[in-house]
C-alpha positions as CSV (number, residue, x, y, z in Angstrom):
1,X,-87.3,151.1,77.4
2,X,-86.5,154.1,75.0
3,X,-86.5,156.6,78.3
4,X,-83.2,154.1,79.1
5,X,-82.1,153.8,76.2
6,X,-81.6,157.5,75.7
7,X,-80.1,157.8,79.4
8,X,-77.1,155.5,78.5
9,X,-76.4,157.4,75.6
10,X,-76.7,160.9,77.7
11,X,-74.1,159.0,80.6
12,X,-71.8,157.9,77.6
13,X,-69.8,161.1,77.8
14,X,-69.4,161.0,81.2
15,X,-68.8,157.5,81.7
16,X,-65.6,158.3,79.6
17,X,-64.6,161.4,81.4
18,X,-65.1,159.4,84.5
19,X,-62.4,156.8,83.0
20,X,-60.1,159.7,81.8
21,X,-59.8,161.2,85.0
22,X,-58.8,158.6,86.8
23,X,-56.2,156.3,84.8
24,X,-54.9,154.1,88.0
25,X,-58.6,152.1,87.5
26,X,-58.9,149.5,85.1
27,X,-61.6,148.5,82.6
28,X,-62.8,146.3,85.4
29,X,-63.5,148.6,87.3
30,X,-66.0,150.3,85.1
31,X,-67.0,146.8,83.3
32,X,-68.1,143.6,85.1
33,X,-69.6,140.2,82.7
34,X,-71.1,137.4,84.4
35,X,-73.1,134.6,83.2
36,X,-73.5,130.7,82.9
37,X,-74.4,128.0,80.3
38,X,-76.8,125.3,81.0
39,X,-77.7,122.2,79.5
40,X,-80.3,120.1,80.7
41,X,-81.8,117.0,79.7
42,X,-85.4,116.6,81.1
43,X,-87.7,113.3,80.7
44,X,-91.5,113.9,81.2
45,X,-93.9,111.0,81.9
46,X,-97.6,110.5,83.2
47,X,-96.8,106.3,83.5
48,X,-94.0,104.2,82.2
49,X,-96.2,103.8,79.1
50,X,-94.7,106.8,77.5
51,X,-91.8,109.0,78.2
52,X,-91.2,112.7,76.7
53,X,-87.9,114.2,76.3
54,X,-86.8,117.5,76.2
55,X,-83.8,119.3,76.7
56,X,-82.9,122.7,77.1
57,X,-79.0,124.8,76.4
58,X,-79.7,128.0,78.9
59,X,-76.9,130.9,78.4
60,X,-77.4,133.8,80.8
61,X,-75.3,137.3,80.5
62,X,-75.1,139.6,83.1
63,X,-73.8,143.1,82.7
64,X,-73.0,146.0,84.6
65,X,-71.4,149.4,84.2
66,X,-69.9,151.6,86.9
67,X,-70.3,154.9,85.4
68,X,-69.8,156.8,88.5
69,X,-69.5,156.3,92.1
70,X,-73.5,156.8,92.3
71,X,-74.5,155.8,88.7
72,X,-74.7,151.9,87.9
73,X,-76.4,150.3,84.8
74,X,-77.8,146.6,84.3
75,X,-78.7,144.6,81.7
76,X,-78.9,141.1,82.2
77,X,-80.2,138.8,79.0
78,X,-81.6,135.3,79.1
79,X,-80.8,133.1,75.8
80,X,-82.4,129.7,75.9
81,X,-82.5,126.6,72.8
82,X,-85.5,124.3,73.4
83,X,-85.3,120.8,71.4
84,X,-87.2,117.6,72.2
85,X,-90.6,116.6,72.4
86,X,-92.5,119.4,73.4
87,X,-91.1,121.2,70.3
88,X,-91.7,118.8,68.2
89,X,-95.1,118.0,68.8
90,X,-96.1,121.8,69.2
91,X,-96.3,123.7,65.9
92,X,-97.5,126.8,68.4
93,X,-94.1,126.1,71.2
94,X,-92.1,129.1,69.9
95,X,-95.1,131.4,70.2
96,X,-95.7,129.7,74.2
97,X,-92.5,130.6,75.2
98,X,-92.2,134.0,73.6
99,X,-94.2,135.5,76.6
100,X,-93.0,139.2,78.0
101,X,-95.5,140.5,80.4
102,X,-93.7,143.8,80.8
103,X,-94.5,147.2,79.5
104,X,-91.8,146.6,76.5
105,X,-91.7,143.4,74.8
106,X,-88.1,142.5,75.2
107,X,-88.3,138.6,74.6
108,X,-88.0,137.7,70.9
109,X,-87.9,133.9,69.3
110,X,-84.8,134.3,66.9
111,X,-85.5,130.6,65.8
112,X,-88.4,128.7,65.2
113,X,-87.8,125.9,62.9
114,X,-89.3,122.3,63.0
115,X,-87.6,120.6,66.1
116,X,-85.9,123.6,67.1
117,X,-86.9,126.9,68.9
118,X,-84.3,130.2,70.2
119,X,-85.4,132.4,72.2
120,X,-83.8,135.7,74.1
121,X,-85.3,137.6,76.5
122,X,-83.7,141.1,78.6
123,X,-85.2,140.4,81.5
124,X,-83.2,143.0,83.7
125,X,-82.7,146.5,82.5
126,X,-82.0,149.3,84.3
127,X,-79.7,152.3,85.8
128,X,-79.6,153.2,89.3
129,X,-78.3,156.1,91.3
130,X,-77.3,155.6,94.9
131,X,-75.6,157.1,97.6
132,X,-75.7,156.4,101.6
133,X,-79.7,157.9,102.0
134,X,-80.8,156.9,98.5
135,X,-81.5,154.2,96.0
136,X,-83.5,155.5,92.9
137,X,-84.0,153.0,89.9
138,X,-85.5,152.4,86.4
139,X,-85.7,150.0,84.3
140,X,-86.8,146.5,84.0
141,X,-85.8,145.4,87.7
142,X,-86.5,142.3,90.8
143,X,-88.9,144.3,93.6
144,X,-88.6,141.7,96.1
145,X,-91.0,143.0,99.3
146,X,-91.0,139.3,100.2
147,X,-89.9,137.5,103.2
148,X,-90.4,134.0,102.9
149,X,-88.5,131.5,100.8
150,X,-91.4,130.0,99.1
151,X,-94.8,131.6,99.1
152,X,-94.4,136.0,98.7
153,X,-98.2,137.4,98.9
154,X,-96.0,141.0,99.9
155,X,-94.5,140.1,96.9
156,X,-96.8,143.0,94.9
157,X,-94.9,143.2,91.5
158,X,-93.3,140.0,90.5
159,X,-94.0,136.5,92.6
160,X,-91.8,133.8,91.2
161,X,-92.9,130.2,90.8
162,X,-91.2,127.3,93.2
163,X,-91.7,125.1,90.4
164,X,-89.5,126.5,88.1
165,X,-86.5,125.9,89.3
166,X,-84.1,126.5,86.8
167,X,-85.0,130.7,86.6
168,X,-82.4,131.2,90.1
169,X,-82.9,135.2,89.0
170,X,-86.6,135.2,89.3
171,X,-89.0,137.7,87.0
172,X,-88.1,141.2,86.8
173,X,-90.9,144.1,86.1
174,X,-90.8,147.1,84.4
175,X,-91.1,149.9,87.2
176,X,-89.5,153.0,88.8
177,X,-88.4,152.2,92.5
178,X,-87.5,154.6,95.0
179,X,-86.0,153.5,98.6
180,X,-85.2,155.9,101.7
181,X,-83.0,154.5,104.4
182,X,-82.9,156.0,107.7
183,X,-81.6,154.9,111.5
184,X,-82.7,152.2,112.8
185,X,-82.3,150.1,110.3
186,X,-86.0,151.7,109.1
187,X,-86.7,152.7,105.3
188,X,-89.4,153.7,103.0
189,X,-89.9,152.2,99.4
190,X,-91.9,153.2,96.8
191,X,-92.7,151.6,93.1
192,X,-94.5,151.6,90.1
193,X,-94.6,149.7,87.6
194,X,-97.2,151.0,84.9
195,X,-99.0,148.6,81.9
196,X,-100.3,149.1,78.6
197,X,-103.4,148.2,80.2
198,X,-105.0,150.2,82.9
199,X,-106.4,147.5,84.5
200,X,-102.8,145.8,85.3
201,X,-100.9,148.8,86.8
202,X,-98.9,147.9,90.2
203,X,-97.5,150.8,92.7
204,X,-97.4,150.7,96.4
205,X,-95.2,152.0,98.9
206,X,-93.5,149.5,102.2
207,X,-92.5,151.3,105.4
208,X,-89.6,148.6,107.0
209,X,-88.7,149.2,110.8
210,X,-86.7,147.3,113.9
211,X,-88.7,146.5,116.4
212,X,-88.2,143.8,119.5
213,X,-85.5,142.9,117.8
214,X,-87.0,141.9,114.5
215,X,-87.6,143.1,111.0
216,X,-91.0,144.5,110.8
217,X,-92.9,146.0,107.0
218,X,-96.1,147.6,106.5
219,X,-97.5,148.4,102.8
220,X,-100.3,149.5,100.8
221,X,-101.0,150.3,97.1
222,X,-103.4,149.5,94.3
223,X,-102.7,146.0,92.4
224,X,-103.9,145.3,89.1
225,X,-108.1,145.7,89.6
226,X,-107.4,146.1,93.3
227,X,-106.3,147.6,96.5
228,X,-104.0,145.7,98.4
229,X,-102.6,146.2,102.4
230,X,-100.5,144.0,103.8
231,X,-97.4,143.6,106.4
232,X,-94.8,141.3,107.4
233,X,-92.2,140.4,109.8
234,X,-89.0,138.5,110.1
235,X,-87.0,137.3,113.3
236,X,-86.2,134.3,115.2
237,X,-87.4,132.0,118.2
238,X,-84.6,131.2,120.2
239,X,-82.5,129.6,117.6
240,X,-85.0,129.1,114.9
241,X,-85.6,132.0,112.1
242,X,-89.7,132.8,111.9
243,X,-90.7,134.9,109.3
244,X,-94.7,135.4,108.0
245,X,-96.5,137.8,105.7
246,X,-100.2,138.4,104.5
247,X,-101.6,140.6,102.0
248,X,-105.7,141.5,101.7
249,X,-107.2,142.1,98.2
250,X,-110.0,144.4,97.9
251,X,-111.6,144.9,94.3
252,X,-111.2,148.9,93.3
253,X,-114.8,149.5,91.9
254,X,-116.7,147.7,94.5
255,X,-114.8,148.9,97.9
256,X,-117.7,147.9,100.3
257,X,-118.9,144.7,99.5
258,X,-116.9,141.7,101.0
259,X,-115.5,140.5,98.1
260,X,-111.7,140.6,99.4
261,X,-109.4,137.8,99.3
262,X,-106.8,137.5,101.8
263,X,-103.0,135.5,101.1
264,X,-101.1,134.8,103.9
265,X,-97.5,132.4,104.7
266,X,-95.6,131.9,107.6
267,X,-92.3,129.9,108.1
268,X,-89.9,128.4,110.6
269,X,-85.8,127.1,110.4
270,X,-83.5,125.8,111.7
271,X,-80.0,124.2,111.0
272,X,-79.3,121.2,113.4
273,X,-75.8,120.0,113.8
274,X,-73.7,118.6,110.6
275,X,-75.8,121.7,108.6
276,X,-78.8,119.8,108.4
277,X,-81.6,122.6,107.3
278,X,-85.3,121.9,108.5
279,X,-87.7,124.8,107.2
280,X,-91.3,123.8,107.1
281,X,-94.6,126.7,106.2
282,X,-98.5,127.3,105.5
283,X,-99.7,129.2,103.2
284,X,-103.4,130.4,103.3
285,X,-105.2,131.4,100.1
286,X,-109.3,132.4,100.7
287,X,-109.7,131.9,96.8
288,X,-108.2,128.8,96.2
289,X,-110.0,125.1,96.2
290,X,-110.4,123.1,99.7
291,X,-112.1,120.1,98.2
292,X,-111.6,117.6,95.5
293,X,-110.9,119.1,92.2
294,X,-110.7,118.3,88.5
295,X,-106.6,117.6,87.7
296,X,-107.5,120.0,84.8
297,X,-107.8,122.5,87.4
298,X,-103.8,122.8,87.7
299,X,-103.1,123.4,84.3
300,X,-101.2,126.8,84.2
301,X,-101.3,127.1,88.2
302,X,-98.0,127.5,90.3
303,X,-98.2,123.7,90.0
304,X,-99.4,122.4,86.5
305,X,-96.6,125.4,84.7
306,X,-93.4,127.2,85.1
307,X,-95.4,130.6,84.6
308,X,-94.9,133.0,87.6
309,X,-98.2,132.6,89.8
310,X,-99.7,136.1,91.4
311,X,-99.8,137.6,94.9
312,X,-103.2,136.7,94.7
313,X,-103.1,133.3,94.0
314,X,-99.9,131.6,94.4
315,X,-101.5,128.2,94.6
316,X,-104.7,126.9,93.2
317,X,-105.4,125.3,96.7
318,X,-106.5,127.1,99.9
319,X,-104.3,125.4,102.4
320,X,-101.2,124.5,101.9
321,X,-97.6,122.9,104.2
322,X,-94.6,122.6,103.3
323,X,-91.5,121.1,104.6
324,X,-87.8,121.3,103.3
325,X,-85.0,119.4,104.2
326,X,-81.4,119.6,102.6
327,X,-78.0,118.6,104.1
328,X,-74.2,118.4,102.7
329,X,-73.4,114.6,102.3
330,X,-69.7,115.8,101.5
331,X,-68.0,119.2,101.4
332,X,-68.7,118.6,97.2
333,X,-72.4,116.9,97.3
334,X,-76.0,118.4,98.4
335,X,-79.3,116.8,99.0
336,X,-82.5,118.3,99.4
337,X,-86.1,117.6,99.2
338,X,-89.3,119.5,99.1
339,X,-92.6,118.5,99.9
340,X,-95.9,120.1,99.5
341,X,-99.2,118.9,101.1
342,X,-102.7,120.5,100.5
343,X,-105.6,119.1,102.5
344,X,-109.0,119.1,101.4
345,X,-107.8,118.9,98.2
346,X,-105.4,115.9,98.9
347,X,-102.7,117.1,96.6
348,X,-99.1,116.1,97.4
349,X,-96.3,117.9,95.0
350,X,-92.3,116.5,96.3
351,X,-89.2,117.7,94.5
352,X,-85.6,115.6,95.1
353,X,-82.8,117.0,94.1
354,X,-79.0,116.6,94.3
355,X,-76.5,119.0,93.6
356,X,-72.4,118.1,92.8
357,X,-69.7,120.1,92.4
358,X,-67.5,119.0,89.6
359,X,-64.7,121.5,88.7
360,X,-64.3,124.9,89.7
361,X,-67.2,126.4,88.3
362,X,-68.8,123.2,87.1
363,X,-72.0,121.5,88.7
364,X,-74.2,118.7,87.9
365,X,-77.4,118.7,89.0
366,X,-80.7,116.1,89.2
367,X,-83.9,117.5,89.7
368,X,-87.2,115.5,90.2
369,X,-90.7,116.7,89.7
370,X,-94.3,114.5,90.8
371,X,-97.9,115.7,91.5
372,X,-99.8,113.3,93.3
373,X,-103.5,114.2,93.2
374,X,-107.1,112.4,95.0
375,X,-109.4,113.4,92.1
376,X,-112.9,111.8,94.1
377,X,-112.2,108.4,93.0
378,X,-108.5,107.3,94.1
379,X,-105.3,108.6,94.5
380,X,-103.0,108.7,91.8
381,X,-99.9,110.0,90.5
382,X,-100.6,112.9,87.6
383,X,-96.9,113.5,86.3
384,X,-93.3,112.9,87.4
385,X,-90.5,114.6,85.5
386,X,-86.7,114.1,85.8
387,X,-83.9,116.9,85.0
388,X,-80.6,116.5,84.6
389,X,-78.0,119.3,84.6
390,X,-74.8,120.7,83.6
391,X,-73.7,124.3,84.9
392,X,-71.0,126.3,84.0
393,X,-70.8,129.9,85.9
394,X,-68.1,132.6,84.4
């Protein structure tokens, strides 16, 4: 983060000889704010025995500077006020929530009184230099290698978590990226995206080409403790998009044992007539659990927390189906559902939701949340939670 820092203040100077030499552009030209502010009330409950409230004010600032026609910077900064009772039954909740996994701390709790927790956290920063062959940036930044909507083992530096469905931006990491386009519609990217550890160091590089006419990537690189190789591809069937991707893990120090792990998705969709969406996937993960397990067992999974899962493991089960459905009931109301089946394991996570549009710029939004579980004995439901929201967007 200092290495940026001191690269804006070396582009000051030109950014304002950029702006002197041409005095037909305005300031918006050069200077572009975006953001929103949330507020969302959320009710947690295992049975009807006992209800937990929360509620969250979410402000989100997005910056960018034009410095030249190549030079762009970003910073983007995530301010969030917790109340409720997760705060107040937590002495520790500030502390659980001021997490930054990236080579800089940038999140900080700014309050942390009793009911009451602020918290801030730059979770894009960076400058980028482009022209029509290039793309070269650093800085805290979203390396999406993914192709699916949902489950993203290419997904080498930061996964996101399907749960958590108020983060729209998804984790950014700390890396340097560097992309080569060529014809075709083929390109090279390469990354890295060091740690204070050794052990947790990403880089690999993705080779992207057109082929039969679909989207086609190949990549390779070491990942955390490992090695990692995957591919993946995007097209459609006749009228249907089909995308898939796998990645294999192989531990660093013990390359010929058979230790890997492999992760793999694939995914079909389709929009019938009156924009009715259909998408339904499988995700394959050799490490995760295929029989009946603990409900303890999902506490701090992809499931059981909003934390961002890994490439690794991005669910606790080893087979996995979805199916999403969402349709327009009026140009100004959408409905959508999403539904997760595991067998073996006989877990079943759904997630209703229904978005309006208010005002310009206004939505209101409810969100709901249950895990349904077979731990041996009987099925049973392990937690339901219910979000309501406001949105502004500026």
């Amino acid at each position: 983060m200092r290495i940026l820092i001191l690269i804006l203040v070396l582009m000051a100077p030109l950014m304002s000889m950029s702006m002197v030499s041409d005095s037909t552009k305005s300031i918006s030209d050069y200077f572009q704010l975006r953001g929103y502010v949330k507020n969302m009330q959320g009710f947690q409950m295992a049975d009807l025995n006992y209800v937990s409230h929360s509620n969250l004010i979410h402000n989100r600032l997005n910056f960018r500077v034009f410095a030249t026609d190549h030079v762009t910077v970003g910073l983007e900064v995530r301010n969030r006020v917790f109340t409720g009772d997760p705060v107040n039954f937590n002495p520790s909740y500030a502390q659980s929530v001021d997490v930054d996994n990236g080579l800089v701390d940038l999140s900080w709790a700014w309050l942390n009184e009793p009911g009451i927790v602020g918290l801030s956290q730059i979770d894009r920063s960076w400058v980028k230099w482009t022209n029509d062959k290039w793309d070269i940036t650093l800085g805290r930044q979203r390396i999406n290698w993914g192709v699916n909507a949902f489950w993203n083992s290419n997904d080498l530096f930061n996964t996101f978590n399907l749960v958590d469905f108020d983060y729209e931006e998804r984790p950014g990491t700390d890396a340097l990226r560097v992309q080569r386009y060529f014809k075709n519609y083929s390109s090279i990217d390469i990354a890295i995206a060091p740690s204070e550890f050794d052990s947790s160091w990403v880089g690999a590089g993705m080779y992207k080409f057109n082929k039969w006419t679909y989207d086609f990537q190949v990549l390779g690189g070491w990942w955390n403790e490992d090695i990692a190789i995957g591919a993946g591809w995007a097209g459609n069937l006749k009228a249907a998009s089909f995308k898939g991707e796998v990645t294999y893990f192989h531990p660093q120090d013990n390359f010929t044992d058979t230790s890997g792990s492999v992760t793999a998705s694939i995914s079909a969709d389709y929009v019938f007539k009156g924009n009715f969406y259909v998408m339904t996937g499988f995700m394959y993960g050799s490490s995760g659990f295929d029989k009946a397990i603990n409900p303890a067992a999902l506490a701090g999974t992809s499931i059981g927390s909003t934390e961002p899962p890994s490439a690794k493991n991005l669910m606790p089960t080893k087979y996995n189906v979805l199916a999403s459905v969402s349709k327009p009931i009026t140009p100004l109301v959408n409905a959508s559902l999403v539904g997760i089946y595991s067998p073996g394991v006989n877990l079943v996570f759904l997630m209703p939701s229904v978005s309006v549009a208010v005002a310009s710029n206004w939505d209101f939004s409810l969100f709901a949340q249950t895990t349904m579980l077979d731990n041996g004995s009987y099925f049973r439901n392990y937690g339901t939670s219910i979000f309501a929201r406001l949105k502004w967007g500026f």
